[in-house]
DSSP file (Angstrom, degrees, kcal/mol; ACC not computed):
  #  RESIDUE AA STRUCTURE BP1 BP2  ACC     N-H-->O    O-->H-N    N-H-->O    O-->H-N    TCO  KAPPA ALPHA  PHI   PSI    X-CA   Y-CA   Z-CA
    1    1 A X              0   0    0      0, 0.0     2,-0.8     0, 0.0    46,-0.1   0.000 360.0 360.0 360.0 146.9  105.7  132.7   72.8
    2    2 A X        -     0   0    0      2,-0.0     2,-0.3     0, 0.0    46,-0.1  -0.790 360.0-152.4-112.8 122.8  107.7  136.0   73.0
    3    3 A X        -     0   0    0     -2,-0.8     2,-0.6    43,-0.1     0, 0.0  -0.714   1.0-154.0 -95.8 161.7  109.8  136.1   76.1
    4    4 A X        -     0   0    0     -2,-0.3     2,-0.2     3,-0.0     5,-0.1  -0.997  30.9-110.9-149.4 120.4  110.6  139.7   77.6
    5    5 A X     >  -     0   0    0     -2,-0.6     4,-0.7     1,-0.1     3,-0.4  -0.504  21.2-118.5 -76.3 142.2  113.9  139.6   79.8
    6    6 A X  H  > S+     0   0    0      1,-0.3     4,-2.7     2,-0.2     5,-0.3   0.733 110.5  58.5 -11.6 -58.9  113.7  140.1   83.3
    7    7 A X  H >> S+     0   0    0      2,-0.2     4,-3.6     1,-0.2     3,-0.9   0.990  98.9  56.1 -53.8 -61.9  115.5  143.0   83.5
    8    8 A X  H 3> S+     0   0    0     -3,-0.4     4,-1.8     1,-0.3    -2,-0.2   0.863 109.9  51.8 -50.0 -37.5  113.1  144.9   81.1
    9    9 A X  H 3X S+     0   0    0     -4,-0.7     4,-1.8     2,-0.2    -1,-0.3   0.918 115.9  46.9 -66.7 -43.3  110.0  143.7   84.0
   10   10 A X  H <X S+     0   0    0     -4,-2.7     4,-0.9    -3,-0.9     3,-0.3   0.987 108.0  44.7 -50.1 -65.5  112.3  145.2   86.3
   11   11 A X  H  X S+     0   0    0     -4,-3.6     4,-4.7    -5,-0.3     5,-0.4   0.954 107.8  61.0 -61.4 -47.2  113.2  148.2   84.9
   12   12 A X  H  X S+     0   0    0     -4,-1.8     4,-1.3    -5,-0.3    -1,-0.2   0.909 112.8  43.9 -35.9 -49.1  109.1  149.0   83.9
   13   13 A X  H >< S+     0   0    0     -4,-1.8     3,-1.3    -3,-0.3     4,-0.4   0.853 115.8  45.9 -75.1 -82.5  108.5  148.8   88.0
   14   14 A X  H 3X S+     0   0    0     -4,-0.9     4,-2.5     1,-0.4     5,-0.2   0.493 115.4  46.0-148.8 -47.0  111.9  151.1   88.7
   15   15 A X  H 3X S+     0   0    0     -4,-4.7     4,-5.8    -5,-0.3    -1,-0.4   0.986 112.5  49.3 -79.3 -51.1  110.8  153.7   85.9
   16   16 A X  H <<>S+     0   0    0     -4,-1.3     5,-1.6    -3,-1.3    -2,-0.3   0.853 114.5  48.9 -43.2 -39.3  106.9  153.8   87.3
   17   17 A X  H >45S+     0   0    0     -4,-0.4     3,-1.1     1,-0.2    -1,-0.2   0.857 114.0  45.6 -70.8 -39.9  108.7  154.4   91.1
   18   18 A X  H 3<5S+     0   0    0     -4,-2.5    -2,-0.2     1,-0.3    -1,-0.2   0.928 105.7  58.2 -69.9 -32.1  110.7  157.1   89.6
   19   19 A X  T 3<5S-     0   0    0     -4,-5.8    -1,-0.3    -5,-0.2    -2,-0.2   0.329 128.8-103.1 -72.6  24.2  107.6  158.4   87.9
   20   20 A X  T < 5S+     0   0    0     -3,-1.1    -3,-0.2    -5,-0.3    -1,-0.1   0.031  76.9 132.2  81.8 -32.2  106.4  158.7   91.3
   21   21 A X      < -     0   0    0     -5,-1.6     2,-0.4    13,-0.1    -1,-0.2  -0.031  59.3-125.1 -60.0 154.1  104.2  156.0   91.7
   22   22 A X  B     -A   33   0A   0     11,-1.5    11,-1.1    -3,-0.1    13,-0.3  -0.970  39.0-156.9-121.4 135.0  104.1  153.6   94.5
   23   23 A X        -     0   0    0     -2,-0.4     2,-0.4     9,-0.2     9,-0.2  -0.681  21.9-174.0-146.3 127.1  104.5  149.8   92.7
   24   24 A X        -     0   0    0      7,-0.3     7,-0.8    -2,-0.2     2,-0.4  -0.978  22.1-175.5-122.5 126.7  103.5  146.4   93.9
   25   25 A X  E     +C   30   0B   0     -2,-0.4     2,-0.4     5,-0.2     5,-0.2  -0.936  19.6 172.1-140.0 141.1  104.7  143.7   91.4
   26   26 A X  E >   -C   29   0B   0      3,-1.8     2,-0.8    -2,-0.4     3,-0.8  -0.858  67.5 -48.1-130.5 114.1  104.3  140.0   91.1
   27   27 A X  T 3  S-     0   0    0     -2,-0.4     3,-0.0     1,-0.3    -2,-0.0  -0.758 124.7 -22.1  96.0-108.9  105.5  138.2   88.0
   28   28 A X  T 3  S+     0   0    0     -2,-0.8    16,-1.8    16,-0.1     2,-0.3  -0.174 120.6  86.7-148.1  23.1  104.3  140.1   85.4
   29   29 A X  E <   -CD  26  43B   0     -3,-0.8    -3,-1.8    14,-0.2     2,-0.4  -0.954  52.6-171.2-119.0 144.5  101.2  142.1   87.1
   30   30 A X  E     -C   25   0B   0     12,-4.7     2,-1.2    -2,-0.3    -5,-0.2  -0.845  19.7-141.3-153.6 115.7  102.3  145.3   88.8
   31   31 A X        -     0   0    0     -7,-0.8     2,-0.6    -2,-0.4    -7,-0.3  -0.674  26.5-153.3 -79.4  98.6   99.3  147.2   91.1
   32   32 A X        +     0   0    0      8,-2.3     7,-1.0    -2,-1.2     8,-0.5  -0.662  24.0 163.8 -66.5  60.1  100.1  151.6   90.2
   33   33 A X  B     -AB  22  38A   0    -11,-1.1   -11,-1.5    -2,-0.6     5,-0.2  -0.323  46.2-137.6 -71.3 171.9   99.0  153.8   92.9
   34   34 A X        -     0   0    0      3,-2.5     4,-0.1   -13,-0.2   -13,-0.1  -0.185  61.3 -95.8-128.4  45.4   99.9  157.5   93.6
   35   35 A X  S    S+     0   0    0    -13,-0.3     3,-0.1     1,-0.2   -14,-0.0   0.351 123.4  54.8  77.3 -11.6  100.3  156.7   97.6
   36   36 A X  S    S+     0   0    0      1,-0.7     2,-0.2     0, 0.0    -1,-0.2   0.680 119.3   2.4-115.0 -40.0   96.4  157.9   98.5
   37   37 A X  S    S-     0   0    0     -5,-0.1    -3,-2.5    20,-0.0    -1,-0.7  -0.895  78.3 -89.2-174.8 149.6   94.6  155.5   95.9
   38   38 A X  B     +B   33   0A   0     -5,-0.2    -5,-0.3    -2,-0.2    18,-0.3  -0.492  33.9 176.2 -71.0 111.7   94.8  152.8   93.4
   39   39 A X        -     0   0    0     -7,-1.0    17,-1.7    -2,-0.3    18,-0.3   0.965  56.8 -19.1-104.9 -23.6   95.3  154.2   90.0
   40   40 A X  B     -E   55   0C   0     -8,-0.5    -8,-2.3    15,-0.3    -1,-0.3  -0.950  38.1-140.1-168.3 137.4   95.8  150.8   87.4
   41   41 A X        -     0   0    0     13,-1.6     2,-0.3    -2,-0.3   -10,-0.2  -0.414  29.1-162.5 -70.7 156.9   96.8  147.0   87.3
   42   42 A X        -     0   0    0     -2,-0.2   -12,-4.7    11,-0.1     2,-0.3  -0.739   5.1-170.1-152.7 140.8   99.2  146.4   84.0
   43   43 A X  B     -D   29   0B   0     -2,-0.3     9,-3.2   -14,-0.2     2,-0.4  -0.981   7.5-155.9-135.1 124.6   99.3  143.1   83.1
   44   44 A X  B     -G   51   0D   0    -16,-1.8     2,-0.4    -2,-0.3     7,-0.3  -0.838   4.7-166.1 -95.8 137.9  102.0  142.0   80.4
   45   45 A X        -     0   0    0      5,-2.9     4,-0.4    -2,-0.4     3,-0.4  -0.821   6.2-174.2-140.1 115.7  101.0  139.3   79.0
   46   46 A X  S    S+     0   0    0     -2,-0.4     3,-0.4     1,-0.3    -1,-0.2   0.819  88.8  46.9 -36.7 -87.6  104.2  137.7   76.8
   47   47 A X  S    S+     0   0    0      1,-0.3    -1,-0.3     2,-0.1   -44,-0.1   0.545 111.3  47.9 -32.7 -41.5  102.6  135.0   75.3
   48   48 A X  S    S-     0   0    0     -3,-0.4    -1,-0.3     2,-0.2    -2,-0.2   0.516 107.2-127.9 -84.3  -9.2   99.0  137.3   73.9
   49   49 A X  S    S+     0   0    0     -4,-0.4     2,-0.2    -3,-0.4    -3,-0.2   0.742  75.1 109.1  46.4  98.4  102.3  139.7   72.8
   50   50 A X        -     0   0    0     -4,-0.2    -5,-2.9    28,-0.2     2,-0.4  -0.721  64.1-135.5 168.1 158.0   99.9  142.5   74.9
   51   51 A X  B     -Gh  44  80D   0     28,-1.4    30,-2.2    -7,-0.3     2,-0.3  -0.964  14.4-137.8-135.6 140.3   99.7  144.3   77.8
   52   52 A X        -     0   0    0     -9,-3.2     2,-0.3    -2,-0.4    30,-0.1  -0.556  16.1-179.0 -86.4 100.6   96.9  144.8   80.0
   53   53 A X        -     0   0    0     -2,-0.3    30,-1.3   -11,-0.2     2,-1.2  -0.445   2.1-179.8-141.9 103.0   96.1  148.0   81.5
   54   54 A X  E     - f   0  83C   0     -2,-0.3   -13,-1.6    28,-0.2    30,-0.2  -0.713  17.8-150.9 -85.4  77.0   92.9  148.1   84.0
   55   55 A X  E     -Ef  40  84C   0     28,-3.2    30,-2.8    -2,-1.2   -15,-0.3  -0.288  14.3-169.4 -66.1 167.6   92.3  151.4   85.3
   56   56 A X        +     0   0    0    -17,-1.7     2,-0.3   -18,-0.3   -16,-0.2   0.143  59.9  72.1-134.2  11.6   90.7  151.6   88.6
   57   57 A X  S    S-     0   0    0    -18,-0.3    28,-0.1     2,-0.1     4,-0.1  -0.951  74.7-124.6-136.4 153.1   89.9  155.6   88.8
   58   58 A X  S    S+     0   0    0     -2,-0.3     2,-0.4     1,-0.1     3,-0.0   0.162  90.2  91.9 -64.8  13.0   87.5  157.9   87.2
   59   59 A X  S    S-     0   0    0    -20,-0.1     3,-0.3     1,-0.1    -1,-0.1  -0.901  91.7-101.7-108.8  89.9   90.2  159.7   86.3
   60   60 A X        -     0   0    0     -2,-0.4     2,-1.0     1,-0.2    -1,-0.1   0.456  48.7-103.6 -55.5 173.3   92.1  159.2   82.8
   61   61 A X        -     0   0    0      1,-0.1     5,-0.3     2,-0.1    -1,-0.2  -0.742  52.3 -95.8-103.7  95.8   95.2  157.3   83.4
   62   62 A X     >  -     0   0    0     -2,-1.0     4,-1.9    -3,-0.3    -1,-0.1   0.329  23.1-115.8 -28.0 155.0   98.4  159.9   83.4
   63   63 A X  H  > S+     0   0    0      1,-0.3     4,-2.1     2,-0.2     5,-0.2   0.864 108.3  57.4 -85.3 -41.8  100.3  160.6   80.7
   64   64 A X  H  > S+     0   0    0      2,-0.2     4,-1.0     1,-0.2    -1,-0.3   0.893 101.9  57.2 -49.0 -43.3  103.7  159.2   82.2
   65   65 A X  H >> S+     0   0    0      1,-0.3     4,-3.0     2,-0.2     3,-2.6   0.993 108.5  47.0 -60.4 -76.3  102.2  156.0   82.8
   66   66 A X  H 3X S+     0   0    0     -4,-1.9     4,-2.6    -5,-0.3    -1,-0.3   0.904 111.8  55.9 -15.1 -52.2  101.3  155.8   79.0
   67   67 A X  H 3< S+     0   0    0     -4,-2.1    -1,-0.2     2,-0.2    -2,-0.2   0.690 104.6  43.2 -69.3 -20.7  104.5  156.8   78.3
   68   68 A X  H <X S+     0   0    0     -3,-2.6     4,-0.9    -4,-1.0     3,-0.3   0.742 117.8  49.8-107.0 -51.9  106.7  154.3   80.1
   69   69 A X  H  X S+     0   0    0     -4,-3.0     4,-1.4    -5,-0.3    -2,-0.2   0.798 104.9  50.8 -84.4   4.0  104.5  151.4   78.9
   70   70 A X  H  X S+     0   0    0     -4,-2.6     4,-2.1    -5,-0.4     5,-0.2   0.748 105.6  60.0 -90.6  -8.6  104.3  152.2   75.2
   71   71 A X  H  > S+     0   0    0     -3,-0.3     4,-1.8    -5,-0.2    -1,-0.2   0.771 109.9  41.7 -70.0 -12.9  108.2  152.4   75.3
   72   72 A X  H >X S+     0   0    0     -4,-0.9     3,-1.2     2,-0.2     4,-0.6   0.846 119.9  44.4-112.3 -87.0  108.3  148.5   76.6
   73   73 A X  H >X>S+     0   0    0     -4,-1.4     4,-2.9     1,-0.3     5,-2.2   0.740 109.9  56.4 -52.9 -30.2  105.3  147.3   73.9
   74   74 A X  H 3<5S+     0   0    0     -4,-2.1    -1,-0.3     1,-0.3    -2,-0.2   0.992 112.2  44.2 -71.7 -39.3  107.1  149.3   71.2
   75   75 A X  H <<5S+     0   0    0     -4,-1.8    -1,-0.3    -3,-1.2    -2,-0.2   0.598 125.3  28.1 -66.1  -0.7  110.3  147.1   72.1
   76   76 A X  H <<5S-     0   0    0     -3,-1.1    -1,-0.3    -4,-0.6    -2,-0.2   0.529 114.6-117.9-115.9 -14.1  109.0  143.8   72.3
   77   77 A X  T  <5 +     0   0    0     -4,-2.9     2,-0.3    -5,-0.4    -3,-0.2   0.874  53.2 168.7  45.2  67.5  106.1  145.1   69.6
   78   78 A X      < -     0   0    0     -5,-2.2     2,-0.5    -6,-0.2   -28,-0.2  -0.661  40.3-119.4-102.4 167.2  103.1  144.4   72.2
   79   79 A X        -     0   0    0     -2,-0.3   -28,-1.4   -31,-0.1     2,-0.6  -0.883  32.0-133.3-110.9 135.6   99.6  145.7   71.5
   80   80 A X  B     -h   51   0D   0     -2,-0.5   -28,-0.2   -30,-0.2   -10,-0.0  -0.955  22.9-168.6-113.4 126.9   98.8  148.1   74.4
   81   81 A X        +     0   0    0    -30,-2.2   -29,-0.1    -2,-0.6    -1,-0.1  -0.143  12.5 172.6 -46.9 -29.6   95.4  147.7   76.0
   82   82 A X        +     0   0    0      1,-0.2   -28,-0.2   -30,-0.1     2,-0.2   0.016  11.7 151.2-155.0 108.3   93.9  150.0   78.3
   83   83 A X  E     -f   54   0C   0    -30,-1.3   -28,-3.2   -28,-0.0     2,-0.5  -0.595  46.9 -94.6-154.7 175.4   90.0  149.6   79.6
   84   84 A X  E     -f   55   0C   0    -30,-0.2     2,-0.2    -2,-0.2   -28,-0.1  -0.971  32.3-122.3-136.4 130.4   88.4  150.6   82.8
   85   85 A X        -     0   0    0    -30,-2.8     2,-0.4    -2,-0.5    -1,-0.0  -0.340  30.5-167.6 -62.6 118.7   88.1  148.3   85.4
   86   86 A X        -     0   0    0     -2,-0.2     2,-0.3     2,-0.0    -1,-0.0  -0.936   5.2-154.7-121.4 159.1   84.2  147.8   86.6
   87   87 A X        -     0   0    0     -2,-0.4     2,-0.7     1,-0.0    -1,-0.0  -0.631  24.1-107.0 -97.6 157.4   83.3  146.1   89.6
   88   88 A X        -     0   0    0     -2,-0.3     2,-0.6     2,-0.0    -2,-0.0  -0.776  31.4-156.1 -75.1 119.3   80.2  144.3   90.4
   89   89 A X              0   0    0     -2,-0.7    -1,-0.0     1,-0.1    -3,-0.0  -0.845 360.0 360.0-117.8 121.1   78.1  146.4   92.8
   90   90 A X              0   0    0     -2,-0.6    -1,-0.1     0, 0.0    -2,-0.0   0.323 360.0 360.0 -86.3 360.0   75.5  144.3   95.0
């Protein structure tokens, strides 16, 4: 299992707030919006050495955001992820 210090989860929310984004995180899941609308989930997940990223707009998923999480998989060496969320519509 590959552990990924604290700080480094920290700093991943902190750079996404600077990139603009408004940040929910718990743990290791951190909900990306741009203050109107949801734009992506990322989920790191240590142990899979991957990270998760579940967009939630028709809209490709900005470049900064890429940018900030391939710097944290290239340091731990994480496979980055990145698929488009669908709901079930009833």
């Amino acid at each position: 299992m590959l552990n990924i210090k604290h700080e480094d989860l920290v700093k991943l929310s902190n750079k996404l707030i600077n990139a603009g984004y408004n940040v929910r995180r718990h743990c290791c899941e951190y909900y990306v919006g741009d203050f109107e609308k949801f734009i992506c989930i990322i989920a790191v997940f240590s142990w899979w050495k991957e990270i998760h990223v579940y967009k939630v707009t028709k809209e490709p998923l900005p470049e900064n955001i890429i940018k900030i999480l391939k710097e944290l998989a290239e340091k731990y060496n994480l496979k980055l992820i990145i698929k488009n969320f669908k709901s079930e519509q009833h």
